[in-house]
C-alpha positions in Angstrom: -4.6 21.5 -8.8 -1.8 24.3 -8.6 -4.3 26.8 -8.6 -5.5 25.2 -5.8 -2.4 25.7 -4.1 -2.3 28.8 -4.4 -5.6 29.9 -3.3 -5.5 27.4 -0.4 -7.9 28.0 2.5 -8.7 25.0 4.1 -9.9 24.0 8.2 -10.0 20.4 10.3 -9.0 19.1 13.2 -5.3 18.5 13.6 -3.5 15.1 14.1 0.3 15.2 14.9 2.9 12.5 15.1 6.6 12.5 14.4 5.8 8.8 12.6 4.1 9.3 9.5 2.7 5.3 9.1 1.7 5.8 12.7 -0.2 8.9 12.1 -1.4 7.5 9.2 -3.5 4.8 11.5 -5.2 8.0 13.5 -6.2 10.2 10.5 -10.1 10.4 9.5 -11.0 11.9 6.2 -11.4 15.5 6.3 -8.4 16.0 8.9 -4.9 17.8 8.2 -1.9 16.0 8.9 0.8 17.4 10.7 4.1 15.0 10.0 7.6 15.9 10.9 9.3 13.8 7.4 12.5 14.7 5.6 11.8 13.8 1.8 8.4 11.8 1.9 8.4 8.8 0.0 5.7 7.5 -2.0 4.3 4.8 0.4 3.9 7.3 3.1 2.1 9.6 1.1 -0.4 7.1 -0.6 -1.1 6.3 3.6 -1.9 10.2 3.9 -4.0 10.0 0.6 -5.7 6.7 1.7 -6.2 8.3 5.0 -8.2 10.9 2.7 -6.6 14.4 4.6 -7.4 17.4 3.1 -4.2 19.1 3.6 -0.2 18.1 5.1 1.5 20.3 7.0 5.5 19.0 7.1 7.8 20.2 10.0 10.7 20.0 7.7 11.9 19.5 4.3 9.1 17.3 1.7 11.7 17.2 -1.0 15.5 17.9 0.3 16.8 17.9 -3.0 19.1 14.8 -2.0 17.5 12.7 -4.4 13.6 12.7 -6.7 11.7 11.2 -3.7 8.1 11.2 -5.1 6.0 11.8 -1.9 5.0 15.2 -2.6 4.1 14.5 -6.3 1.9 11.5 -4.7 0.0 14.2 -2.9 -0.5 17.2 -4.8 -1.6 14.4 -8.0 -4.0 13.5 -5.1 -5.7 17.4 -4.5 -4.0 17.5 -1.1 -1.8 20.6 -0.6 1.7 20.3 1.1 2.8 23.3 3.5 6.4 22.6 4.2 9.2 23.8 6.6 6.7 24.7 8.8 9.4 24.2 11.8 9.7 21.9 14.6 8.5 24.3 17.5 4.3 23.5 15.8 4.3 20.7 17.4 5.0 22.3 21.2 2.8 24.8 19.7 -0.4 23.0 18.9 -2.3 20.0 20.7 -3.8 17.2 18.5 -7.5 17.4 18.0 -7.5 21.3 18.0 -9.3 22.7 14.9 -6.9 25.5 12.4 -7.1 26.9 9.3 -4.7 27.5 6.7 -4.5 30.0 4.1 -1.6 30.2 1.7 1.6 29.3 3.7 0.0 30.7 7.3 -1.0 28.1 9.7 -3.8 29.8 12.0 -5.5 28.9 15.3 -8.5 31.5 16.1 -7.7 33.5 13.4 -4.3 33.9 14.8 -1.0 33.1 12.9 0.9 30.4 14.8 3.3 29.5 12.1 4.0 30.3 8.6 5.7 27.3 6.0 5.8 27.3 2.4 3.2 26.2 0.6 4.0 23.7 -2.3 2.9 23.8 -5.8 3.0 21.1 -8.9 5.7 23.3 -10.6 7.6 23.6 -7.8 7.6 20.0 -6.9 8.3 19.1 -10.3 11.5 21.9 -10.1 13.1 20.4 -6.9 12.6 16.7 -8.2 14.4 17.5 -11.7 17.5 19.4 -9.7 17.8 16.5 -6.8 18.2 14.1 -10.3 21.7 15.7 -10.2 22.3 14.6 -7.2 21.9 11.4 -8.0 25.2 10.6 -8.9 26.5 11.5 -5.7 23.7 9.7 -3.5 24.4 6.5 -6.0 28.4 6.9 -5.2 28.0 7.3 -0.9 25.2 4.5 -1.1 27.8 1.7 -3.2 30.4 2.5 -1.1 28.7 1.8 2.2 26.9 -1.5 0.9 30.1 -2.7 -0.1 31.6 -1.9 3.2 29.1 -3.8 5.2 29.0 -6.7 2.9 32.3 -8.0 4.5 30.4 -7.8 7.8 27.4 -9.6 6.4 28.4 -11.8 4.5 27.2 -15.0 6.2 24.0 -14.1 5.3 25.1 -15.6 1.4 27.4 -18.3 2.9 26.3 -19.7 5.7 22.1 -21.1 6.4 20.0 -18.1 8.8 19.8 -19.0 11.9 15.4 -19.2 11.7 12.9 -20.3 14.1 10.9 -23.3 13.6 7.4 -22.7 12.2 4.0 -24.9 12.0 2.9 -23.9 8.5 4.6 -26.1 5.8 6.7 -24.5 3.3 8.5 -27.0 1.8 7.8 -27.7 -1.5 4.9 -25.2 -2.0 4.9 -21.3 -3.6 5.4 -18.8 -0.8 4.0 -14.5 -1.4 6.2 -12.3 0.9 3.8 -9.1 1.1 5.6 -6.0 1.8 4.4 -2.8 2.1 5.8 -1.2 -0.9 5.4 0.6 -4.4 2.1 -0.8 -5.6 1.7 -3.3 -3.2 -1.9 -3.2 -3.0 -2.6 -2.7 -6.8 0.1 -5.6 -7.7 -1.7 -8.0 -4.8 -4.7 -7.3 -6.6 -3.5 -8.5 -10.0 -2.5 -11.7 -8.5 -5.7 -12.7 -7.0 -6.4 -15.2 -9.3 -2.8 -17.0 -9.2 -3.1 -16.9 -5.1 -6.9 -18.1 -5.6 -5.5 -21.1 -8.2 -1.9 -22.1 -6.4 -2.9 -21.5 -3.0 0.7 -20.0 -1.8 2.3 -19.9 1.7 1.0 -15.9 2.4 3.8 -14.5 4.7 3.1 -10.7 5.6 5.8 -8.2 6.3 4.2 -5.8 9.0 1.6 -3.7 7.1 1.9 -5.9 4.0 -0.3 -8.3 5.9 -2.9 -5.7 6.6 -2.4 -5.9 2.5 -3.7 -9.4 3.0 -6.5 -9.3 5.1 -8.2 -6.2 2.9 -8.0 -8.8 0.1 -10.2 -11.1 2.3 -6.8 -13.0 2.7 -5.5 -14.6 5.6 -1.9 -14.5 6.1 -0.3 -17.6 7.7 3.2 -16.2 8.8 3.2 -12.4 9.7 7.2 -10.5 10.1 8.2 -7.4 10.9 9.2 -5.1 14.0 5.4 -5.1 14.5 4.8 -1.4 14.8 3.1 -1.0 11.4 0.6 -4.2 11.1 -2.7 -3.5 12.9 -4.0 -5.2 16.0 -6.7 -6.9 14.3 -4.5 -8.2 11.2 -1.9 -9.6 14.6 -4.9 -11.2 16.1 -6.0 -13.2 12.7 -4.0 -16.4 14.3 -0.7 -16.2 12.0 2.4 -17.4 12.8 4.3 -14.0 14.6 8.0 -13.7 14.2 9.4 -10.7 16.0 12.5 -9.1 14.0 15.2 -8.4 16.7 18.0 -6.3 16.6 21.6 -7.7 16.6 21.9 -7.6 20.0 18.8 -9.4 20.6 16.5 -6.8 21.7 13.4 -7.2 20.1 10.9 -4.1 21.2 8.1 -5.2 18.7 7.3 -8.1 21.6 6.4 -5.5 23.9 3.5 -5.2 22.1 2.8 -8.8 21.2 2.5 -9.2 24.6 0.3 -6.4 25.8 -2.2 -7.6 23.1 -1.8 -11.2 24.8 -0.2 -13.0 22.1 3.0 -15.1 21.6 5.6 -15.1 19.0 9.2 -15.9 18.0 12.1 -13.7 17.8 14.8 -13.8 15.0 17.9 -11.5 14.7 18.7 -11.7 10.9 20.7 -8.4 9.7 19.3 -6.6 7.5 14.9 -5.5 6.7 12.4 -7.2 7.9 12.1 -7.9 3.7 14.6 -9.3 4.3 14.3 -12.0 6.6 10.9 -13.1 5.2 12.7 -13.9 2.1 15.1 -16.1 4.0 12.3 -18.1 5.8 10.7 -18.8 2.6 13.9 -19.6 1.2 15.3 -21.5 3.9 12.0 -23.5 4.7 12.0 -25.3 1.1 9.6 -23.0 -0.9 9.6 -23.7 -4.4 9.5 -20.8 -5.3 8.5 -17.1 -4.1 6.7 -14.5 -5.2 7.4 -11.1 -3.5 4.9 -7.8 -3.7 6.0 -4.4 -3.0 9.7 -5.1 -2.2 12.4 -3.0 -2.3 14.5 -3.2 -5.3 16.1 0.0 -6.9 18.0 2.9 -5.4 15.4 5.6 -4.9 13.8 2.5 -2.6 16.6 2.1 -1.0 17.0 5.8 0.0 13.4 6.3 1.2 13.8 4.3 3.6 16.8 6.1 5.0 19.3 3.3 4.5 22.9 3.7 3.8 23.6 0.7 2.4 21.5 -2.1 0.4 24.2 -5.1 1.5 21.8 -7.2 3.6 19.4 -6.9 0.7 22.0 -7.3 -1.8 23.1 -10.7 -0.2 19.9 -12.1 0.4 18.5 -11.5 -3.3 22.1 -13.3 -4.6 21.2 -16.1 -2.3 17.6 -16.7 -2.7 17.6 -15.0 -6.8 17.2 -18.4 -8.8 13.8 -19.1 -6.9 12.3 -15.5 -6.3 9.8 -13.6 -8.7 9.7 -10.2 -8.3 5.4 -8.9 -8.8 6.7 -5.4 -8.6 4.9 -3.2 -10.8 2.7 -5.9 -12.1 -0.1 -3.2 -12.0 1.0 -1.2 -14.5 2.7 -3.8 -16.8 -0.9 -5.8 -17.2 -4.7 -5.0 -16.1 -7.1 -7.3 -16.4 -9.7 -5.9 -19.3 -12.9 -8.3 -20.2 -12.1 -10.2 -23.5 -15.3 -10.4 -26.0 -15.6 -14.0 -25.3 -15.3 -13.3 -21.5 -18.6 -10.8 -21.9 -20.6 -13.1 -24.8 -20.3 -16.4 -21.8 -21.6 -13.6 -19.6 -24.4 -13.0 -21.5 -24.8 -16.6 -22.4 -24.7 -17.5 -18.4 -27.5 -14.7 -18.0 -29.9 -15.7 -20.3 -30.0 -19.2 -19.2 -30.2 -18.4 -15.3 -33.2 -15.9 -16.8 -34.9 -19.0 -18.5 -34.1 -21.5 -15.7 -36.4 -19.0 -13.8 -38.5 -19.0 -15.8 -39.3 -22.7 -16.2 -39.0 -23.4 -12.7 -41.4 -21.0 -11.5 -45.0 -20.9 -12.5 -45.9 -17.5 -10.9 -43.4 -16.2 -13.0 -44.5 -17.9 -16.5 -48.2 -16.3 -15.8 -47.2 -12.9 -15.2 -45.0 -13.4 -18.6 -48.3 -15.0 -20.4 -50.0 -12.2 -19.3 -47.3 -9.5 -20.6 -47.5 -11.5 -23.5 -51.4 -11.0 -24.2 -51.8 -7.2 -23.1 -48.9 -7.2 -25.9 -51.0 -9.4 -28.7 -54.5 -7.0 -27.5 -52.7 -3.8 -28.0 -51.2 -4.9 -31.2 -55.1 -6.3 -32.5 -56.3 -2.6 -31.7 -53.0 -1.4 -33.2 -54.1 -3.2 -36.3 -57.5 -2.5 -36.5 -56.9 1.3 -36.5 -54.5 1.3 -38.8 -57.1 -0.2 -41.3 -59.8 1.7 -40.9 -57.6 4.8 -41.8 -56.8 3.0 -45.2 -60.4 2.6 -45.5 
């Protein structure tokens, strides 16, 4: 891979958005991605890998130093070369769809420079991750101080019950899986299959977690979010839609419900959308919930450009003696055939194979006849083989 990067000559169309997840919706494999995103986090790089891209070209600064954001490590682990700082003015510069090449660091359109960046490499990466781990300290300091500042302002959210909409689906006494779109959200749904399969859970989606869901062959029954990350499709499956508003009210996510024809409720909870579908689930009687691909640690916390954690903080204290946490289940277990799991395999194929076989009589003469051509070749075999002793 870093020699790769260093001999990099690539071409493709272009695609350009300020958004990463929205650009990530637009990419075909074999494009370039032009994304304008201060320290990329890993879910928005394993979009760009998913999206299969053959190169990224960031505006601005992949890995600020400001803490080990592992975005860029995501991507070059993926083959897919990183050209960063390649300045704001590309995007006045260059119109999506247009075909460019890069070579090195240069950006070029007709064989003509049109902007220069720097091009990553796996050592680099790796040097800018292990300084911003100095940082950490600092980031972990700013980030405590500001979560405890708004926890005074948030508080109700421990104290007092959320003020929720009313919902058809029935939550009350049954599991509920909160899907967000997070760290190993796909790979950790996955590993679950078979509890989801067996206990039949309440499946609430948090905006793209519930395209999650419906990949799985899943339908989700309650879908959350500011609804500018969940496909049009996954919106149209006939979920429950809950619109999370801002603290004023304003809720720009219905805009969109609406144009697509659809209705929904609006709740104004503080805090992540996360957040509030924990609260539902919690509020609405489940006995207990499962959550995939929330955010949990610090370097979470920080990709996703928040200050503070206290609405988090609060709900996790409030709802903590019922929640499960499937983060990272992926890597903690995989599922690996046992000997006995393969031998009633085998066992289950030989008797289909002789179920077959007595049921069909077309079958049984082709195998009689198998059977003589085998006995007729084995006479001749035989009779040969004694004439050479005589």
């Amino acid at each position: 891979m870093q020699g790769r990067c260093y001999r990099l000559q690539v071409q493709g169309t272009i695609r350009l958005d300020k958004r990463t997840k929205n650009l990530a919706k637009r990419l075909k494999p074999g494009e370039i991605a032009l994304i304008d995103h201060v320290d990329i986090d890993s879910t928005a790089a394993r979009m760009l890998v998913e999206a299969k891209v053959v190169a990224v070209i960031n505006a601005t600064t992949s890995c600020s130093g400001r803490y080990p954001n592992l975005g860029p490590r995501v991507l070059l682990d993926a083959g897919i070369p990183i050209i960063d700082n390649a300045g704001d003015d590309l995007f006045k510069g260059i119109r999506e769809g247009e075909k460019i090449e890069l070579r090195g660091g240069s950006i070029l359109r007709d064989g003509e420079e049109i902007s220069r960046g720097e091009l990553l490499t796996p050592a680099c990466v790796d040097k800018l991750l292990e300084e911003s781990k100095k940082n950490l300290g600092n980031e972990l300091e700013r980030f405590a101080e500001n979560t405890l500042t708004y926890v005074t302002k948030e508080k109700t959210l421990l104290l007092d019950p959320a003020a929720l909409p009313d919902i058809n689906v029935v939550i009350d006494g049954r599991h509920a899986l909160v899907v967000v779109r997070g760290e190993s959200y796909k790979e950790d749904l996955a590993i679950i299959r078979t509890y989801i399969r067996d206990v039949k859970p309440v499946l609430i989606g948090v905006d793209g977690g519930a395209d999650a869901l419906i990949e799985l062959g899943l339908k989700p029954d309650v879908i959350i979010g500011d609804m500018d990350s969940v496909t049009d499709s996954t919106l149209r499956c006939g979920a429950e839609l809950i619109v999370h508003a801002y603290a004023n009210g304003k809720a720009p996510g219905m805009t969109r419900i609406e144009e697509l024809g659809l209705s929904a409720k609006i709740c104004s909870v503080p805090g992540t959308s996360e957040d509030l579908a924990l609260l539902l689930a919690y509020e609405k009687g489940a006995e207990l919930i499962v959550a995939v691909g929330t955010h949990s640690h610090l370097v979470d916390f920080l990709d996703k450009g928040r200050k503070g954690m206290s609405s988090t903080f609060l709900v996790r204290l409030k709802v903590g003696n019922r929640l499960v946490d499937a983060k990272g289940v992926s890597k903690l277990y995989r599922v690996q055939p046992s000997g006995r799991h393969l031998a009633a395999l085998v066992l289950a194929a030989l008797v289909l194979i002789f179920t077959i076989i007595a049921l069909s009589p077309t079958v049984q003469d082709r195998i009689q006849t198998i059977m003589d051509d085998l006995r007729s070749q084995f006479w001749h075999l035989w009779v040969k083989m004694r004439m050479w002793e005589r």
